[in-house]
N, CA, C and O of each residue as an XYZ file, in Angstrom:
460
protein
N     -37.423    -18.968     49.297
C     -37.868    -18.129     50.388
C     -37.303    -18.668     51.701
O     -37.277    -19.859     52.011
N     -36.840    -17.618     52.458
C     -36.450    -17.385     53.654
C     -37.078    -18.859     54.837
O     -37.734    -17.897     55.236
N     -37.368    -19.760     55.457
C     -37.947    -19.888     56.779
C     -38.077    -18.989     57.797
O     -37.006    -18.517     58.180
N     -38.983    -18.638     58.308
C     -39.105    -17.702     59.465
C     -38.531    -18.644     61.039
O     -38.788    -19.802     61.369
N     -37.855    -17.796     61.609
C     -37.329    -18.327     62.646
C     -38.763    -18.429     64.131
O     -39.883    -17.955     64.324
N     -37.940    -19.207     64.742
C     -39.415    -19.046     66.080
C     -38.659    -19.006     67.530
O     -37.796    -19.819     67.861
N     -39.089    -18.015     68.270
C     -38.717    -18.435     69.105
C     -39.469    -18.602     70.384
O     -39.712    -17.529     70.936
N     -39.848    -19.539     70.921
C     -41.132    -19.896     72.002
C     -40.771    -19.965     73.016
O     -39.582    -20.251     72.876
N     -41.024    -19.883     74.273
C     -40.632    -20.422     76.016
C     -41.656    -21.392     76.235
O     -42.825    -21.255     75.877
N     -41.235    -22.261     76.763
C     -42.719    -23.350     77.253
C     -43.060    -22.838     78.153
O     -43.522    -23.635     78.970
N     -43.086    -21.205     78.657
C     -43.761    -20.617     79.436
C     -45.118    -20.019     78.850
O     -45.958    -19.305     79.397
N     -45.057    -20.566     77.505
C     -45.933    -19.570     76.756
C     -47.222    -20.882     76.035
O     -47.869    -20.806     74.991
N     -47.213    -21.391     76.519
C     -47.775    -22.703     75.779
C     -48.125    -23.483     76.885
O     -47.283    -23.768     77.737
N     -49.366    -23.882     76.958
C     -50.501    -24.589     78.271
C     -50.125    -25.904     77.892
O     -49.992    -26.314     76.739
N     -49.866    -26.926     79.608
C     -49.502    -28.089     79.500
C     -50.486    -29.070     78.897
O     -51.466    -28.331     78.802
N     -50.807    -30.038     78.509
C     -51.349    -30.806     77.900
C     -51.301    -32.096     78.769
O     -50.295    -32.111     79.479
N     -52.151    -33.247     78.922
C     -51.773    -34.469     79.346
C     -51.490    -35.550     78.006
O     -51.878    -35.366     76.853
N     -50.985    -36.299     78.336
C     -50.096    -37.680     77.225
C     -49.891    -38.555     78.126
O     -50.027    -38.278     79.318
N     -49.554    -39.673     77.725
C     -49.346    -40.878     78.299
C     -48.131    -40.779     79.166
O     -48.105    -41.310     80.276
N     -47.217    -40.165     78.719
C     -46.186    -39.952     79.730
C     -46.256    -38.959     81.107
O     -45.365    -38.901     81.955
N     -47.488    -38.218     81.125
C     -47.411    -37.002     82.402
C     -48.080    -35.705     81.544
O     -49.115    -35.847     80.892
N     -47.411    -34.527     81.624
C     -47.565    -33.434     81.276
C     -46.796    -33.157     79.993
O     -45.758    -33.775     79.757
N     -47.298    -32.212     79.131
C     -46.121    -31.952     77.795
C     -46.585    -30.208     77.468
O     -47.710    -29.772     77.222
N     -45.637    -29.666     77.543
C     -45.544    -28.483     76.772
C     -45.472    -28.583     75.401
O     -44.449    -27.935     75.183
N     -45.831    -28.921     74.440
C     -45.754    -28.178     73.117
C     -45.528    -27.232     72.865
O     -46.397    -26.362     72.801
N     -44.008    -26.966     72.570
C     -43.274    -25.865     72.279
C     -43.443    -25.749     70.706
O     -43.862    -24.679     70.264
N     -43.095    -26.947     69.697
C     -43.188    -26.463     68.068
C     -43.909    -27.532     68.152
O     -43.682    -28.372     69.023
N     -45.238    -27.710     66.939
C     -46.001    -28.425     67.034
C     -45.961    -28.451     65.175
O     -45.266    -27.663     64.533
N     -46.678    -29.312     64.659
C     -46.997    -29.501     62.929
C     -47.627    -28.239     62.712
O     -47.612    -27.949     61.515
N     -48.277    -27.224     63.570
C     -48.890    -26.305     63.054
C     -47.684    -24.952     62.959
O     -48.079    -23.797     62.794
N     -46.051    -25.324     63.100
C     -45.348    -24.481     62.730
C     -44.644    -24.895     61.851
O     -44.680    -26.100     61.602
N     -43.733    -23.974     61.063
C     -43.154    -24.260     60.077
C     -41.795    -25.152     60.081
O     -40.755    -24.686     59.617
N     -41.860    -26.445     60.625
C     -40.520    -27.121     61.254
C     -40.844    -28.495     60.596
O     -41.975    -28.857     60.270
N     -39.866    -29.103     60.468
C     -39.590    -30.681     60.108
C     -40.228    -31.380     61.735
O     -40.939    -32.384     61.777
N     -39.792    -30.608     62.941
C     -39.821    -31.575     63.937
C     -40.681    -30.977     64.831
O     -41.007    -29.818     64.574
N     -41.159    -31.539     65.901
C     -41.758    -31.017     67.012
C     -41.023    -31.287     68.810
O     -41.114    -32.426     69.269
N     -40.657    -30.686     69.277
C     -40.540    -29.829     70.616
C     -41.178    -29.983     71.718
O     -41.997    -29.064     71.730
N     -41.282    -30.524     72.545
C     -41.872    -31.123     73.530
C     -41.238    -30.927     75.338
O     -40.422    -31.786     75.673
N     -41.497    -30.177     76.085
C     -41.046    -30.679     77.588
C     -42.125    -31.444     78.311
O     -43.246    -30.985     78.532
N     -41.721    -32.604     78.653
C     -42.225    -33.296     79.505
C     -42.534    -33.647     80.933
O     -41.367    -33.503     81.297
N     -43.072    -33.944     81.891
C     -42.970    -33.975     83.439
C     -43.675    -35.244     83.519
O     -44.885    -35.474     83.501
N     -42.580    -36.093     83.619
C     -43.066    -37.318     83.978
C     -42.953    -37.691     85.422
O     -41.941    -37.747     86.121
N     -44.796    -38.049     85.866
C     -44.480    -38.268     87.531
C     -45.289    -39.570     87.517
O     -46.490    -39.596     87.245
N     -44.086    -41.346     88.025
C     -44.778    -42.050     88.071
C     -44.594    -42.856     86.805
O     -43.644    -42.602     86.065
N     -45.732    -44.120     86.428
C     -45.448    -44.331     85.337
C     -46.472    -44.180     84.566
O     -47.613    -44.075     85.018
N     -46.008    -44.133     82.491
C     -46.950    -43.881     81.894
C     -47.655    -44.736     81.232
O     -47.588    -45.848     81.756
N     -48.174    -44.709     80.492
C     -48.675    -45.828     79.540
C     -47.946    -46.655     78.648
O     -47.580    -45.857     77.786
N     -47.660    -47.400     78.440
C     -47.153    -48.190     77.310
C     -47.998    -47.296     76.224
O     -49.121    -46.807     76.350
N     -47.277    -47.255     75.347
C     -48.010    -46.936     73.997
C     -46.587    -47.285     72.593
O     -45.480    -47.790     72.781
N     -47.145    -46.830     71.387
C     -46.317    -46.592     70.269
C     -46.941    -45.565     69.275
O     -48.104    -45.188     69.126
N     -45.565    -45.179     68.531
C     -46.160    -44.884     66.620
C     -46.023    -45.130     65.721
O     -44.877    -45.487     65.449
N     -46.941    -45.128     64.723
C     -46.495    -46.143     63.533
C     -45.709    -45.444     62.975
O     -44.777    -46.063     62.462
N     -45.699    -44.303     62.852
C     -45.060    -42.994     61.724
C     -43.706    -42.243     62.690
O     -42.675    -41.860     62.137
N     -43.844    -42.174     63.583
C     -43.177    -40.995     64.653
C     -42.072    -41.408     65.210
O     -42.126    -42.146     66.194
N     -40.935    -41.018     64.697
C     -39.476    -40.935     65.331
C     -39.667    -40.134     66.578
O     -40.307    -39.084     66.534
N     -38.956    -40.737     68.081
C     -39.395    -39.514     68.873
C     -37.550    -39.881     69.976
O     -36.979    -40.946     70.210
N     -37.252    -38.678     70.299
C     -35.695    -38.617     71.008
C     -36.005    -37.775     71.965
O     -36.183    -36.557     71.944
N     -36.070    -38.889     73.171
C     -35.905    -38.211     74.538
C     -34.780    -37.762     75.162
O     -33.964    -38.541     75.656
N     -34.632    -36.268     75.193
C     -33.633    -35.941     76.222
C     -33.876    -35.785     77.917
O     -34.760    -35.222     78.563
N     -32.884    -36.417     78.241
C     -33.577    -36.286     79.857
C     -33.021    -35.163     80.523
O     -31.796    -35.095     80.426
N     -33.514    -34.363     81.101
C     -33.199    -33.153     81.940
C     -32.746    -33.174     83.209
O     -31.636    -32.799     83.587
N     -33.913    -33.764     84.078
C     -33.920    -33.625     85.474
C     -34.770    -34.791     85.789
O     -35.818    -35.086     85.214
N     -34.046    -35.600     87.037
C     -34.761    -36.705     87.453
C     -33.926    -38.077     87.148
O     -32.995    -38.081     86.343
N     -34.447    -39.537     88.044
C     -34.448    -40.217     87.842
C     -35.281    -41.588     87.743
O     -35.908    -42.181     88.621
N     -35.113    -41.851     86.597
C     -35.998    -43.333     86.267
C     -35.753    -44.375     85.551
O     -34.652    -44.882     85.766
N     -36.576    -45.003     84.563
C     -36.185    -45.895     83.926
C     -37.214    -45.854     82.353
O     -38.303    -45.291     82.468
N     -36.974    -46.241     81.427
C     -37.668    -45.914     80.361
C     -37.803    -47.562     79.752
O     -36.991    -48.404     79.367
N     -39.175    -47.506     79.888
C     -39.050    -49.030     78.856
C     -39.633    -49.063     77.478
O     -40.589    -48.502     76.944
N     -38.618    -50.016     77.045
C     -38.465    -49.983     74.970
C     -38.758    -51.324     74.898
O     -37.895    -52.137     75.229
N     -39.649    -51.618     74.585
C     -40.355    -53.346     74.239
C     -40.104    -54.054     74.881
O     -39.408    -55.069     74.848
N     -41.160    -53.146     76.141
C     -40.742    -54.466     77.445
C     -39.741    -54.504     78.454
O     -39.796    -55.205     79.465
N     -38.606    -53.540     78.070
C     -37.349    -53.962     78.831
C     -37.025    -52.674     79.379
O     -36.760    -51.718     78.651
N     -37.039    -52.588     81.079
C     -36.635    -51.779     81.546
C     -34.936    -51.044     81.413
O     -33.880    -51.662     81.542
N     -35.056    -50.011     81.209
C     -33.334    -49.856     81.576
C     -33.293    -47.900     82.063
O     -33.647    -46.858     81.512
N     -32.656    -48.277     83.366
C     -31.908    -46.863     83.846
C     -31.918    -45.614     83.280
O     -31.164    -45.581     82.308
N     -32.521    -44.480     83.521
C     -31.746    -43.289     82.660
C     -31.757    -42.516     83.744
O     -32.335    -42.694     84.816
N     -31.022    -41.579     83.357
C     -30.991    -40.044     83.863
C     -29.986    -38.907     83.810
O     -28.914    -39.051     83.222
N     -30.279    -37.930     84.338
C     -29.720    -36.264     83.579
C     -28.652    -36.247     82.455
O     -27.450    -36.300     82.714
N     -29.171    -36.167     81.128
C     -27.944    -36.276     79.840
C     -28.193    -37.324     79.008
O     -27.656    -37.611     77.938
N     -29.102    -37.886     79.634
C     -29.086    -39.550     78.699
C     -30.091    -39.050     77.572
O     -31.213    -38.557     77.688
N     -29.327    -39.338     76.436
C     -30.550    -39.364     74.832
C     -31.109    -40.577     74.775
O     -30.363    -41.513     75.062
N     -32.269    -40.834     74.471
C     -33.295    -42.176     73.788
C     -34.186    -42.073     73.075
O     -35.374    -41.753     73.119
N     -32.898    -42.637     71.837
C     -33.863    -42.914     70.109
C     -34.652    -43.980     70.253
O     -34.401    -45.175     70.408
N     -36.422    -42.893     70.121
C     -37.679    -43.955     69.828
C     -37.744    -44.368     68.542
O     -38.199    -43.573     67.719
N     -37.354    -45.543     68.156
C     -38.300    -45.273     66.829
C     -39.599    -46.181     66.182
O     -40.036    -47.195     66.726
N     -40.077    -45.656     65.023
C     -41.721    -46.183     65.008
C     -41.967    -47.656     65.369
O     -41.042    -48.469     65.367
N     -42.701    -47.846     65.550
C     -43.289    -49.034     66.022
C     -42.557    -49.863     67.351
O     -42.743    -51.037     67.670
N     -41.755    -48.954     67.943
C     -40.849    -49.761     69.203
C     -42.469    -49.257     70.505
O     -42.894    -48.106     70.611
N     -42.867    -50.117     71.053
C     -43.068    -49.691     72.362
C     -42.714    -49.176     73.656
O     -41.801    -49.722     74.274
N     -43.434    -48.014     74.230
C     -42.174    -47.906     75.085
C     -43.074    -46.988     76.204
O     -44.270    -46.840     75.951
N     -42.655    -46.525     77.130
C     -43.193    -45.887     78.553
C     -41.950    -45.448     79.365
O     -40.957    -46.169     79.466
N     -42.070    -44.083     80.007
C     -41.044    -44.037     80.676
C     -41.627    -44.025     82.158
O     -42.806    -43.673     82.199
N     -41.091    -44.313     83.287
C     -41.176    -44.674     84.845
C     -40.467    -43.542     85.527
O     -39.453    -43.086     84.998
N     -40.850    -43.123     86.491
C     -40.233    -42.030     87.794
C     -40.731    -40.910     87.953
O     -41.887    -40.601     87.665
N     -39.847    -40.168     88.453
C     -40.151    -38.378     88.361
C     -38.596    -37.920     87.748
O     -37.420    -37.952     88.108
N     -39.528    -37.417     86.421
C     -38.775    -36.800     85.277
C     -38.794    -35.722     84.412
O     -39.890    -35.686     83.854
N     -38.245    -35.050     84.144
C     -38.018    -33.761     82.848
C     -37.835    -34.647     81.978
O     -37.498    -35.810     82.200
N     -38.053    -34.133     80.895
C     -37.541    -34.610     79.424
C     -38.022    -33.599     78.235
O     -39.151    -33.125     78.105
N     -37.112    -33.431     77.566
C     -37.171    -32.658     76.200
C     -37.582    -33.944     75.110
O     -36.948    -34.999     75.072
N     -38.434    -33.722     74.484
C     -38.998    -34.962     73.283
C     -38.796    -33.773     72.224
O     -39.218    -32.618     72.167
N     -37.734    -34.782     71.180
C     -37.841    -34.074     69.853
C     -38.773    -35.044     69.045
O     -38.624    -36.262     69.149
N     -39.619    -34.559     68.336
C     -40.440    -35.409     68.044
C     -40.021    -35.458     66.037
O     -39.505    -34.462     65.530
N     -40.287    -36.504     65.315
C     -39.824    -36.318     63.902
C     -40.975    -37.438     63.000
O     -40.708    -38.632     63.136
N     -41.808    -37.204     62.399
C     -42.106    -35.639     61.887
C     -42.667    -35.001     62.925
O     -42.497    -35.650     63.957
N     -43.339    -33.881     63.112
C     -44.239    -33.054     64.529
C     -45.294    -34.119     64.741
O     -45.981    -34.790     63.970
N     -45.177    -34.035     66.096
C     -46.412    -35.011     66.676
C     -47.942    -34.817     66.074
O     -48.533    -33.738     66.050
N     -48.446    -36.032     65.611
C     -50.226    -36.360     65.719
C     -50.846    -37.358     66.363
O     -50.724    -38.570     66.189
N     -51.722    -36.588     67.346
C     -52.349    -37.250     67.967
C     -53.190    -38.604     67.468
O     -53.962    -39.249     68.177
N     -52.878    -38.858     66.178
C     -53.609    -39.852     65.462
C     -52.904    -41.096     65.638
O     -53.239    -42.265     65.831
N     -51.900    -40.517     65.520
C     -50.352    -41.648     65.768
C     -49.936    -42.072     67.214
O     -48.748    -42.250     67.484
N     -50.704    -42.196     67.930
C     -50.440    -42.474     69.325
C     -51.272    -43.791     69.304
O     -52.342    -43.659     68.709
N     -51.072    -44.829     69.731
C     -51.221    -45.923     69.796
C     -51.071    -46.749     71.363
O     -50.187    -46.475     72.174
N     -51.877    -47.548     71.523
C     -51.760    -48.748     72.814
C     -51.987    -49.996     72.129
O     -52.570    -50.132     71.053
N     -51.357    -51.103     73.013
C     -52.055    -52.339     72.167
C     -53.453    -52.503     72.944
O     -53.665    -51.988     74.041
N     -54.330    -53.247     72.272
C     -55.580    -53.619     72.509
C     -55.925    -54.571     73.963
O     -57.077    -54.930     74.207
């Protein structure tokens, strides 16, 4: 059988808060996708956090900042990709866009801080 195609605007889908700022959930686990879809508005910085399970690839849109991956600050902005993967810690810093492909679709179960 076929997959049904989707097609969403993150105009159509209410922002959410996350550790990083704001997130549109564009494809979420409750659609029929391997991955989940995410725009972000990062203003400032966010939380440190991780996942144990969750591959996550930030595309950056608009803005400049810095994204930190276990601890270690480093530079990004407009075009830059950054492969999360599980168990890396990480937070991004500034005022930012970002597209998060998330792999598998995000759960909120899997969001993590250290203690």
């Amino acid at each position: 059988m076929k997959q049904p195609f989707i097609i969403r605007n993150r105009g159509d889908v209410s922002p959410v808060k996350c550790p990083c700022g704001d997130a549109w959930r564009v494809l979420t686990r409750d659609d029929p996708t391997p991955v989940g879809v995410h725009f972000v508005s990062i203003q400032g910085s966010a939380g440190v956090h991780y996942h144990k399970a969750t591959t996550e690839i930030y595309v950056v849109l608009a803005g400049d900042g810095e994204i930190e991956l276990d601890g270690k600050r480093h530079p990004i902005r407009p075009g830059d990709v950054i492969l999360i993967p599980p168990e890396m810690r990480h937070a991004a810093h500034g005022q930012l866009s970002i597209m998060n492909i998330v792999y598998p679709p995000f759960d909120p179960a899997d969001e993590h801080r250290d203690e």
